[in-house]
N, C-alpha and C positions, 0 to 999 in steps of 0.2 A: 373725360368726356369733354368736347370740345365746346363751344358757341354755336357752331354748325349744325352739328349734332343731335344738340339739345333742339335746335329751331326745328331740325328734320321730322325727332321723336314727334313732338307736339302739335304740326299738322301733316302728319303722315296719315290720318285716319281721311283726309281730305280725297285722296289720290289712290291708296290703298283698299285691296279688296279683302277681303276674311280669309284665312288658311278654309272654312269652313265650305265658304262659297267655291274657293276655286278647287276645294276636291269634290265638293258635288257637280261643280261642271264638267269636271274631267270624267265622273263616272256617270253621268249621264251621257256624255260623247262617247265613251265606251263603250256603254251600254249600246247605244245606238248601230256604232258599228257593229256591234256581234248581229243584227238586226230582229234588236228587240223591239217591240210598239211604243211608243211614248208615254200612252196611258199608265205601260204595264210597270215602264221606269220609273214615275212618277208617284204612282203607287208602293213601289219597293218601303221595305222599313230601315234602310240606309238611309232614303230620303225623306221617309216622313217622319223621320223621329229627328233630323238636323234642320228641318225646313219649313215653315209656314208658308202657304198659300202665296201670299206678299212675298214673301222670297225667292218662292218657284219662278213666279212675273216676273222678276229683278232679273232672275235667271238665263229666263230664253229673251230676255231682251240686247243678253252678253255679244258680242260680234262672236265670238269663237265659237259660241252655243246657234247661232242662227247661221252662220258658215258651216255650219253642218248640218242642220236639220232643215236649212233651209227656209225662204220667208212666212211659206204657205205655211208649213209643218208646224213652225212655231207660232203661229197667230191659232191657228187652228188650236192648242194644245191649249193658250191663253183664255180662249174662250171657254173653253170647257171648263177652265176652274171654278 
């Protein structure tokens, strides 16, 4: 392992998202286009047993998660938590 390497490992947490987070956004954007409600996504036990509240918000704050859902959809879903 090089010098580089080791610099990258140790502030990669900086720039990097969770294996966690980015599968819950993909299967929320999923979810979405099969055109499930948000609620009903959000509610699933995929998501609430990987996710806290505070992470949900982290969530739909994602450009990729609001390019899909849209600005209104996701403020709209923010509020309801």
């Amino acid at each position: 392992m090089g010098l580089l390497d080791a610099i990258k490992g140790v502030f990669s947490f900086l720039s990097s998202r969770s294996q966690n987070e980015e599968r819950i956004a993909e299967y929320v954007i999923r979810e979405h286009h099969r055109g499930r409600p948000m609620a009903e996504i959000l509610e699933d036990h995929y998501v609430t047993n990987r996710c806290t509240a505070e992470q949900i918000r982290r969530l739909l704050d994602r450009p990729d998660v609001l390019h899909t859902l849209g600005d209104d959809l996701a403020a709209d879903t923010k509020s309801a938590l």
